[in-house]
C-alpha positions in Angstrom: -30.9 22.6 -8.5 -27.9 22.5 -6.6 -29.8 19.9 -3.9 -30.4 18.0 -7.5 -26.9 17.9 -8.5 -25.6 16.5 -5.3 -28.3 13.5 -5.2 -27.4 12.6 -9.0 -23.8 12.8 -7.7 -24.5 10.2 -4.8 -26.7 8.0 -7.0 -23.5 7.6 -9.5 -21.5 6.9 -6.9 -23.4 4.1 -5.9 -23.9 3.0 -9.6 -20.0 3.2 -10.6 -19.3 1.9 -7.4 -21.3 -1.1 -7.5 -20.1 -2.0 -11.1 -16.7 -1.5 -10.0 -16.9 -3.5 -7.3 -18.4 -6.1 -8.9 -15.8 -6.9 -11.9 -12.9 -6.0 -9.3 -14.2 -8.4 -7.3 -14.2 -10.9 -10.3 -10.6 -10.0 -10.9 -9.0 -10.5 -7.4 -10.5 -14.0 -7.6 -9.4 -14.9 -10.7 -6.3 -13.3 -9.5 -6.0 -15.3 -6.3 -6.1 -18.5 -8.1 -3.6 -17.5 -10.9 -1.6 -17.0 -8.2 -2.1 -19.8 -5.7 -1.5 -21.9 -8.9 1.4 -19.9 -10.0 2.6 -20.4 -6.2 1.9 -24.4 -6.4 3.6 -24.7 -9.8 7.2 -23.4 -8.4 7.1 -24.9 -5.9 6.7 -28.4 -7.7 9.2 -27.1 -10.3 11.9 -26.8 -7.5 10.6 -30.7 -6.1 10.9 -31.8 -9.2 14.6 -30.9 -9.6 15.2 -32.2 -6.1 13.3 -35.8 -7.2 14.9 -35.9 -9.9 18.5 -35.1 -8.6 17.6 -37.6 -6.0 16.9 -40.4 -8.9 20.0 -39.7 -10.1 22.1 -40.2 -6.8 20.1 -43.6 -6.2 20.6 -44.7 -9.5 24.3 -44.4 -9.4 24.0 -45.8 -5.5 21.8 -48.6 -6.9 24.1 -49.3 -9.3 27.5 -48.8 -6.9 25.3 -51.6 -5.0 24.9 -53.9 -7.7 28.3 -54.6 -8.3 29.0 -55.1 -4.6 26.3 -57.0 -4.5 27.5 -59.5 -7.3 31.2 -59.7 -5.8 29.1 -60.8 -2.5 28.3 -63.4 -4.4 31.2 -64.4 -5.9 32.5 -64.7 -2.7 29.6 -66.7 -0.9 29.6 -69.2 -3.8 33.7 -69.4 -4.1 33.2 -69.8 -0.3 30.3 -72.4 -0.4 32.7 -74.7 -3.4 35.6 -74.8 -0.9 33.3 -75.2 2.3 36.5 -77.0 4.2 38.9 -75.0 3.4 37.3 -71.7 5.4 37.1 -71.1 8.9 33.3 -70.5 10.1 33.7 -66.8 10.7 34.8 -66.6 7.3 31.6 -68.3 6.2 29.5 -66.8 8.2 30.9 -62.8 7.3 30.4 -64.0 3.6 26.9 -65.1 3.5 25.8 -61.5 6.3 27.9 -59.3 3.6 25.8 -60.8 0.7 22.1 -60.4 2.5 23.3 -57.1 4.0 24.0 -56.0 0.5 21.0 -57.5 -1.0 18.8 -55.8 1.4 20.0 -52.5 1.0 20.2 -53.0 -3.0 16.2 -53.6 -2.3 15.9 -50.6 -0.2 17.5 -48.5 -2.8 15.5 -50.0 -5.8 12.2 -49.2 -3.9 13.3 -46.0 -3.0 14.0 -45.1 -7.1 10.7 -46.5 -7.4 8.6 -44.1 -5.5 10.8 -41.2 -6.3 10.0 -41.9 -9.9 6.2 -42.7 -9.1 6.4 -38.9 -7.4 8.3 -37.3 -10.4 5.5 -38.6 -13.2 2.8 -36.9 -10.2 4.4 -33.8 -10.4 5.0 -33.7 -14.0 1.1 -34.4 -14.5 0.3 -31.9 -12.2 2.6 -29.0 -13.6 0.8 -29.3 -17.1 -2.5 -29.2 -15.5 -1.2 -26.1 -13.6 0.2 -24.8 -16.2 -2.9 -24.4 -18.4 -4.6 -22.8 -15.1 -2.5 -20.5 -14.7 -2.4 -19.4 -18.4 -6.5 -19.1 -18.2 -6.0 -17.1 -15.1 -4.0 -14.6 -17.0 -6.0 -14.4 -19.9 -9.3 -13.6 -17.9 -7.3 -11.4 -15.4 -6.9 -9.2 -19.1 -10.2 -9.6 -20.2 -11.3 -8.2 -17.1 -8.7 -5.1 -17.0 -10.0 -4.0 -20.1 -13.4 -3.7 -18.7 -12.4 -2.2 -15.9 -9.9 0.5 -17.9 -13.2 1.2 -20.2 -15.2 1.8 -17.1 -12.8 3.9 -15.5 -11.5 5.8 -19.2 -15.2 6.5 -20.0 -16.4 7.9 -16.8 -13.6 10.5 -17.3 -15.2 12.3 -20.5 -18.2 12.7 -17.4 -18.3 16.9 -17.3 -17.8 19.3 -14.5 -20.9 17.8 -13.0 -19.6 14.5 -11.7 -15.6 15.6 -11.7 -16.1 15.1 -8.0 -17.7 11.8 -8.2 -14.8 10.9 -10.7 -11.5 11.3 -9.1 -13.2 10.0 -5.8 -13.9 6.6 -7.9 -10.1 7.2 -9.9 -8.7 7.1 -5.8 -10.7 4.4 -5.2 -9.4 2.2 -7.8 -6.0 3.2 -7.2 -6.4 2.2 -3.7 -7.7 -1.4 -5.1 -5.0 -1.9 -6.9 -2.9 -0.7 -4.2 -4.4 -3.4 -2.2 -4.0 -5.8 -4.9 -0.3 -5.4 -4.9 -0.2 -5.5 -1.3 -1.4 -9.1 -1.9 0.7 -10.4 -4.5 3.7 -8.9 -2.0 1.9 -11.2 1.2 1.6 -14.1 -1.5 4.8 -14.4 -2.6 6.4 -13.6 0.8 4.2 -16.3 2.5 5.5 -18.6 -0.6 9.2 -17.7 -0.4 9.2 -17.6 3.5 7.1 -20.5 5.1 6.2 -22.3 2.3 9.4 -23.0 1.0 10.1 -23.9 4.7 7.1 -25.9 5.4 7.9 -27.9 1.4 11.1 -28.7 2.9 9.8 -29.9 6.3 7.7 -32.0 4.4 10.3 -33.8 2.1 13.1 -34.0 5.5 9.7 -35.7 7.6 9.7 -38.3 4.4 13.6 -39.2 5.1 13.6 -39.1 8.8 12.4 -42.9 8.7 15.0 -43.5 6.2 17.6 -42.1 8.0 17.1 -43.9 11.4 16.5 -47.2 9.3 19.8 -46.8 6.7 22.0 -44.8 8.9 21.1 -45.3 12.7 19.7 -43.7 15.6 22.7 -40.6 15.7 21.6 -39.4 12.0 18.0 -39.8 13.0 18.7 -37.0 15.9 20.5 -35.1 13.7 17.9 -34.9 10.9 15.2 -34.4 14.0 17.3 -30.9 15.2 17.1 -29.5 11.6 13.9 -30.3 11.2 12.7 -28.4 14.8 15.2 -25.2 13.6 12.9 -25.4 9.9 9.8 -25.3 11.9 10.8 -22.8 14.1 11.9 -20.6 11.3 8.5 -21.3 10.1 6.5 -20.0 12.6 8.8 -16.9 13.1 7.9 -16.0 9.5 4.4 -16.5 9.9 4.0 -14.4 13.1 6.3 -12.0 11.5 3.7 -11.7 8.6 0.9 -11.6 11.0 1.8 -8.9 12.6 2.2 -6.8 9.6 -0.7 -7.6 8.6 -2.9 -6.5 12.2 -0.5 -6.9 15.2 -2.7 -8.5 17.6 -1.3 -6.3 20.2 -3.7 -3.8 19.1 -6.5 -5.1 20.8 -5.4 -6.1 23.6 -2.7 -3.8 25.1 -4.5 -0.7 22.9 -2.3 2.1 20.3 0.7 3.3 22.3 2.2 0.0 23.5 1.4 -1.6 20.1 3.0 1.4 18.2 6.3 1.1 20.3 6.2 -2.5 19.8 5.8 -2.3 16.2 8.9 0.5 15.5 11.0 -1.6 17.4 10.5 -4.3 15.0 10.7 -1.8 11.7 13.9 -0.9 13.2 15.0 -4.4 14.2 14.4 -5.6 10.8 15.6 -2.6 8.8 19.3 -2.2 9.3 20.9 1.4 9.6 17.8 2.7 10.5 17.2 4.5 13.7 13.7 4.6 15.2 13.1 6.5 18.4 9.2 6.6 19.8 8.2 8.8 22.6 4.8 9.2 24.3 3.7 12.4 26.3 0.5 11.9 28.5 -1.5 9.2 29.9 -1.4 6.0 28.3 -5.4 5.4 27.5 -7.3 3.4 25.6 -9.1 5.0 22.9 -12.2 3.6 20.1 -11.1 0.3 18.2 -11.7 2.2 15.3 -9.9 5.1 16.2 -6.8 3.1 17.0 -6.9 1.5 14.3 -6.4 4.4 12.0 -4.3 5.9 13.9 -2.0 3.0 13.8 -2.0 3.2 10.0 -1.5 6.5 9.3 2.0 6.1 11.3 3.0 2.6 9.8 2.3 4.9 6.3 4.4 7.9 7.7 7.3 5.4 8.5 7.1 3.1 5.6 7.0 6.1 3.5 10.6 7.5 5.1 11.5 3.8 4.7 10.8 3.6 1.2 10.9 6.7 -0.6 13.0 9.5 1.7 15.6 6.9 2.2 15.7 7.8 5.6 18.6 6.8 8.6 16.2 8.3 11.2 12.5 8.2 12.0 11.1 10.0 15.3 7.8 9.1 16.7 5.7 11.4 19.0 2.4 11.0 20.2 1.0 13.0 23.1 -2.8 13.1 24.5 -4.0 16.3 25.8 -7.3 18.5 25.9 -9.6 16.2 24.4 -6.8 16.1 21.4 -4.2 13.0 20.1 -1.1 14.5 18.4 0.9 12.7 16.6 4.6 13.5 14.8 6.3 11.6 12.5 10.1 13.0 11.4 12.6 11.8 9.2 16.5 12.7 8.3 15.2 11.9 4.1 15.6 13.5 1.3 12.3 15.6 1.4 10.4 16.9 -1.5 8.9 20.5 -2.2 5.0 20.6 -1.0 4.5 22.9 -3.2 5.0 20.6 -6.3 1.7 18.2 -6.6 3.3 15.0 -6.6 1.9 12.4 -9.5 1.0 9.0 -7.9 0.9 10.0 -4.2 -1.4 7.8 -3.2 -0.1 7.3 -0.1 -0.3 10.5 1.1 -3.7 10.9 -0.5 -5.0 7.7 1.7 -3.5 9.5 4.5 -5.2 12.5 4.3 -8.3 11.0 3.9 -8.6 9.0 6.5 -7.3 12.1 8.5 -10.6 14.0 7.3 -12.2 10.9 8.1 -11.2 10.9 11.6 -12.2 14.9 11.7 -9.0 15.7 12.1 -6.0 17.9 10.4 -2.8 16.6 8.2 -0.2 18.8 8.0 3.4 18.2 6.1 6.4 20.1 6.4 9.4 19.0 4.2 12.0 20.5 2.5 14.9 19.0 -0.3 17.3 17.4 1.2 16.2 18.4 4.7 13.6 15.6 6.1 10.1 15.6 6.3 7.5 16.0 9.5 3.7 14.7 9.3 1.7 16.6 12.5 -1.5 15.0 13.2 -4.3 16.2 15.1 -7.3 13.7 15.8 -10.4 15.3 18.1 -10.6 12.5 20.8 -14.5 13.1 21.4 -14.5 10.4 24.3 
């Protein structure tokens, strides 16, 4: 009976999990274009004010131009009646001044012209993106409903599958864990480079303009900010990169990436002191091993980070007798282990992948005195 129960258990596991999967998976890509439409349609908002606050400024220079333009005249045909009376210089500056200013005027009344031609684009295309996005949304809560009815109903399940249940409930939290970890990336990609690389485009657009209207000196200017906005680009990028899976992983292995890493949390978090210290032979261990071992302390930090409010964070690792330690202790707030803590998934994820990796999980932490996370992996290698 009991051999029974367990293969029921596994075969609902699969079931649920393959149904869950499925609409989830239906979500996060309705989701992903809600939100790559949502990104595209703020960024053409904000190019839409800047074309249209650059319509106004050539309107008002077009018209500035205009005038000048006609008191060129003026002065070429009062010029031209009284030919005999003016030296040739005088001639000569009157009729340059009034092609000079005719040109430019022509420069600045094509310029209006594509700048409007661009600002009816982007008005077409923000309606168009609009109604995307407003699909998007609607299916993303058709699809939530599903999900909530699959997930509520599976809870009136009895005794029988209560396993199988909160293993699903954690897995769904862990999606949408996920799934927030995404719309973070998206919208720090969008605020960060792609706001940067919008405005690398628009500043490439003038470049010709500026060398043309205002000579060779602007022209090097405009080039210099445009190399610092590219720059600044690419540091954002590898920045996000690296949070993501720092490279350094698999090539220089888990201790030098780990050290690498807290000295960028710390370098980008300020008041926060970071110290890392390893005890034992630097060695490389299983891809997979390092990899979980590398996320179980960027939890343990971000956790102090986020949630102890933490000024200090020490880091130990130390490989010995066939055994990795690790050590994680902050200066935080703490909490009492005794209390089960609602919506600590992130502790939950840890210890999971702890029993994963066959190993222990063990969390000291007392109220206002700091919490330590000590870690024992079996090396097997």
């Amino acid at each position: 009976m009991s051999a029974n129960k367990n293969l029921n258990v596994k075969e609902l596991d699969k079931i649920v999990e393959k149904m869950i999967d499925t609409v989830q998976h239906s979500k996060d890509e309705i989701f992903r274009i809600g939100e790559q439409s949502r990104q595209e349609y703020e960024w053409m908002v904000k190019e839409l004010a800047e074309v249209k606050a650059a319509i106004h400024r050539t309107i008002e220079e077009a018209d500035k131009l205009e005038v000048q333009t006609r008191r060129s005249r003026q002065r070429l045909s009062e010029v031209s009646r009284n030919f005999a009376s003016h030296s040739e210089n005088e001639i000569r500056e009157a009729y340059e001044k009034a092609h000079e200013l005719h040109m430019e005027l022509a420069m600045v009344r094509e310029r209006e012209k594509q700048l409007r031609l661009r600002r009816d684009e982007l008005e077409r295309r923000l309606i168009g993106l609009k109604e995307t996005i407003e699909r998007a949304d609607h299916l993303v809560g058709q699809v939530t409903v599903v999900l909530n009815y699959l997930t509520s109903d599976f809870r009136q399940v009895g005794e029988f599958i209560e396993g199988a249940r909160r293993k699903q409930e954690f897995g769904l939290k862990i999606i949408e864990a996920q799934e927030e970890e995404r719309k973070r990336l998206s919208r720090e990609i969008h605020d960060g480079p792609a706001q940067t690389l919008a405005h690398v485009i628009i500043r490439s657009d003038l470049m010709e303009k500026v060398l043309k209207d205002r000579g060779i000196e602007a022209a090097i200017s405009e080039i210099r900010d445009f190399k610092k906005m590219v720059r600044s680009a690419l540091y954002e990028v590898r920045r996000i990169i690296y949070d993501l899976r720092p490279m350094a992983l698999d090539d220089l292995g888990l201790v030098p990436t780990l050290r690498k890493y807290l000295q960028t949390v710390e370098d980008y978090s300020k008041g926060i002191d970071i110290s890392f210290v390893h005890i034992g032979k630097e060695m490389r261990l299983p891809p997979r091993l390092e990899v979980a071992v590398f996320r179980l302390v960027q939890e343990a930090v971000q956790n102090a980070l986020k949630h102890a409010e933490a000024t200090k964070i020490e880091v130990k690792t130390e490989m010995c007798s066939g055994q990795l330690l690790v050590m994680v202790k902050d200066d935080g707030k703490g909490f009492d282990t005794t209390v089960k803590k609602e919506n600590a998934f992130g502790l939950m994820g840890m210890k999971e992948r702890v029993d994963l990796l066959e190993g222990t999980l063990t969390i000291r932490s007392k109220i206002g005195a700091g919490t330590t996370i000590f870690i024992r992996i079996p090396l097997n290698i």
